[in-house]
Steps between C-alpha positions, in 0.01 A plus 500: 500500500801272510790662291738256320875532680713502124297801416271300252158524442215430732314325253834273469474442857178395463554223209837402702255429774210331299711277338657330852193457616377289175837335509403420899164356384595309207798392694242375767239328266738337359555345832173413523447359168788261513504416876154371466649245301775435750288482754244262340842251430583506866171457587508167274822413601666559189858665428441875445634544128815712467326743236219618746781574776624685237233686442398622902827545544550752238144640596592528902887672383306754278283567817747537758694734197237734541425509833894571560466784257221639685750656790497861456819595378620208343591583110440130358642642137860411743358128447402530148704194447289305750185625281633348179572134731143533556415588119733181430291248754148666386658407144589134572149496637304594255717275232424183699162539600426706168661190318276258693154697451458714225454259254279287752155423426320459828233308431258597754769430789558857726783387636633537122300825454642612828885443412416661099388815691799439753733557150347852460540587866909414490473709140397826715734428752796467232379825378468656780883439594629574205388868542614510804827340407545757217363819700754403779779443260438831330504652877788360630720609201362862461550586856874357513546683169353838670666434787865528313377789277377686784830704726530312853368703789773721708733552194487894407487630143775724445 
C-alpha cells in the first residue's frame, strides 16, 4: 500500500488522489462540452466566440495541472498559488456561463439544455479547485512552519 511521504494518512492519500483525477475529468469534459461548440463554428465558418476559448482553455490548463502533478515526487502544495489561478479561471467560468444559463429556459432546444448542464459541470470543477487550493495552502504553510520549529540536521544539542 502506497504510504503518503509528509507522514499523513493513507486515506488522505487516497482523497488527494481521487480528487485530481475528477479535476482531470471535469477538466476534460469541459473540453468536450465547449469545443463541440467551437468546432461546430469553424465548421460553419463562423468566428469562434471568445467565452468558449475561455472555457477549453481553462478545461485543457486544469488537465495538463494534473497530469504535471502526477510525477512522483512532485509536492504540488509548492504551487498552491497556481491552484487558486485555477480556482480564479474555474470562477470567471462559471460566472459567465452561469450568468448566461441558469436563468435560461430551453425550450425544447439541447443545445440550451446542453450548455444549462455545462453550468453545473464548471460548478464541480470550481469546487473541486477550491479544495485543492485550500488543502495545498494549508500544506505549504504547515510544512514551512515545521520546518523552522523543527532543529536543522547536523547541529548537536548540547
Amino acid at each position: 500500500m502506497p504510504t503518503p511521504a509528509n507522514g499523513g494518512s493513507a486515506f488522505g492519500l487516497y482523497l488527494r488522489i481521487f480528487t485530481r483525477l475528477l479535476q482531470f475529468v471535469i477538466g476534460l469534459t469541459v473540453c468536450g462540452l465547449y469545443g463541440r461548440d467551437l468546432h461546430a463554428a469553424q465548421q460553419a465558418h463562423a468566428y469562434a466566440d471568445s467565452k468558449w476559448v475561455f472555457a477549453v482553455t481553462t478545461g485543457g490548463l486544469s488537465a495538463l495541472t494534473v497530469c504535471i502533478y502526477t510525477i512522483p515526487l512532485f509536492k504540488s502544495a509548492t504551487l498552491f498559488a497556481w491552484d487558486w489561478t485555477l480556482w480564479l479561471l474555474w470562477l470567471v467560468l462559471f460566472g459567465i456561463f452561469g450568468k448566461m444559463y441558469i436563468g435560461e429556459n430551453p425550450e425544447g432546444d439541447a443545445g440550451v439544455q446542453r450548455m444549462k448542464n455545462s453550468v453545473w459541470v464548471d460548478l464541480t470543477g470550481l469546487l473541486l479547485w477550491t479544495s485543492t487550493a485550500i488543502y495545498g495552502t494549508v500544506a505549504f504553510f504547515r510544512a514551512r512552519r515545521e520546518a523552522r520549529l523543527l532543529p536543522s540536521e547536523g547541529k548537536s544539542e548540547v
